[in-house]
Every structure is written in C-alpha cells, then in structure tokens.
C-alpha positions in Angstrom: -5.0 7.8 -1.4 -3.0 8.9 -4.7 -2.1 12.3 -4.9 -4.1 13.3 -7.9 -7.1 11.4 -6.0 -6.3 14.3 -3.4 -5.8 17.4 -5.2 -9.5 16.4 -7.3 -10.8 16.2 -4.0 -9.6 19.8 -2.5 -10.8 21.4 -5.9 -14.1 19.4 -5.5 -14.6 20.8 -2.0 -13.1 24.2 -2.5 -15.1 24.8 -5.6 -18.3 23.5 -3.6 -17.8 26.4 -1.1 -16.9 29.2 -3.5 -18.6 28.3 -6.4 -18.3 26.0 -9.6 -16.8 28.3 -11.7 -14.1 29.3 -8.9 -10.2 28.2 -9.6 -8.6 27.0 -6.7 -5.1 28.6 -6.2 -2.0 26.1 -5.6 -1.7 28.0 -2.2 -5.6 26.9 -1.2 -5.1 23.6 -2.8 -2.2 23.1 -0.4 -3.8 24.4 2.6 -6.2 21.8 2.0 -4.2 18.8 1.7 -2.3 20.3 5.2 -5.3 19.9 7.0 -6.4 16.7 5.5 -3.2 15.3 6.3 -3.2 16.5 9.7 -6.2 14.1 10.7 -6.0 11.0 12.3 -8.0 7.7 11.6 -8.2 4.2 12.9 -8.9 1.5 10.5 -9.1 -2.1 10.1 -6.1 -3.8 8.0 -6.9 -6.6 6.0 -4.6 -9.5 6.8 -3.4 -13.0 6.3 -1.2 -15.1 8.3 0.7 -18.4 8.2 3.1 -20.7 9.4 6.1 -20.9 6.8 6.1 -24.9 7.1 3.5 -24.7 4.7 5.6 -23.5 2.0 9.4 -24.0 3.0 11.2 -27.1 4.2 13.7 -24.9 5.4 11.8 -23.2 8.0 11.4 -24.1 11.6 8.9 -24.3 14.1 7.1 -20.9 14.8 8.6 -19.1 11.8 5.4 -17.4 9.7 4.6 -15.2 7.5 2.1 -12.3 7.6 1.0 -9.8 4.3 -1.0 -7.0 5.9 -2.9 -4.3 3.4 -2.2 -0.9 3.7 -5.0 1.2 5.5 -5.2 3.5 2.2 -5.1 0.3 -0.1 -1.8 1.0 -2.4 0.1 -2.2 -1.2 0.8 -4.2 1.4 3.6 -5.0 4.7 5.0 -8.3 4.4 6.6 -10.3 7.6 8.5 -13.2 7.5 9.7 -14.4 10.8 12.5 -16.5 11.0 15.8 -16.9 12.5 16.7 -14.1 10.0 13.9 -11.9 10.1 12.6 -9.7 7.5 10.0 -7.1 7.0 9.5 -4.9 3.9 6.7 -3.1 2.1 5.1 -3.4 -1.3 3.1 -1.1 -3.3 0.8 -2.9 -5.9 3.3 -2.2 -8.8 6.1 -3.0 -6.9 4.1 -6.2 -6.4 2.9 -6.8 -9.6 6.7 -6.4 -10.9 7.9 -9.3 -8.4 5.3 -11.5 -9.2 5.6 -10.8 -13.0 9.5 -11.8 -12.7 9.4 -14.3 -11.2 6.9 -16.0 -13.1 9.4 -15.6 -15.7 12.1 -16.8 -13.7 9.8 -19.9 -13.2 9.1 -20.2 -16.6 11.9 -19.9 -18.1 13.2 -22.8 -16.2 11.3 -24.5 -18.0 13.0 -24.4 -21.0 
C-alpha cells in the first residue's frame, strides 16, 4: 500500500476513535503505521510462468521465466532462469518506463 494510502488510513481510524474534528499528531500518526507495519499476513501472489523456448531461440531446455505480482499490488518479481540467471523487481512505473522504451526502441527501428 502507498504511503499516503497509509497515513489517510491512521487519520481515518484515529479520528474514528477520538472524534471527527480531532487532528492526529505526526507522533500518533506514526505510532499507527508502527503497529500496522508490525503485522503479518499471508497472501496469494498472482503469477505466470513459462518456458523461455517460447520466446528465445537462444534458450535451452528448462530455462523459464516467471513474473509474480507483489502481495500489495505496486509491481511485480521477474525470474528468468537460465544458465545466467537473473532476478529483479519492477514497480508499475518502473514497468511502464521499460515497456514504453522499448516500444520506441522497436519502433524506431522501423525507420
């Protein structure tokens, strides 16, 4: 969850508790978020999986690919299993700003 998404959600609950006209002091604010953050939940990932042969001549047998969403939804792990290996992580803008270049890239080889 985004930080803003967090702090709207300690003055909603602090303000439900102490009233609607009641400001929230950063100290409170924080003390919420501490405890929040302290909690521990299980969730299912959305993910997709597959072989690399699909989509590269260059791979070999077994190597794959897997893009697994975040539990809190801002971007995704990516796996590719090779000889290599690699493994990094996306948030959606940092997703959106590879895709968007190179589609460029792509399309300017076009011209």
């Amino acid at each position: 969850m985004k930080i803003d998404k967090l702090i709207a959600e300690a003055h909603s609950e602090i303000t439900r508790t102490k009233g609607k006209e009641y400001a929230p002091t950063v100290a409170e604010i924080q003390a919420w978020l501490d405890k929040k953050k302290s909690t521990v939940e299980i969730s299912n990932r959305r993910a997709i999986f597959s072989e690399l042969a699909h989509y590269d001549h260059l791979s070999k047998p077994g190597d794959f690919i897997e893009v697994t969403e975040w539990s809190n939804g801002e971007g995704y792990d990516v796996e590719i299993a090779t000889s290599l290996g690699s493994r990094f992580q996306l948030t959606h803008g940092q997703y959106a700003a590879l895709k968007d270049l190179i589609t460029k890239l792509e399309t300017s080889n076009e011209n």
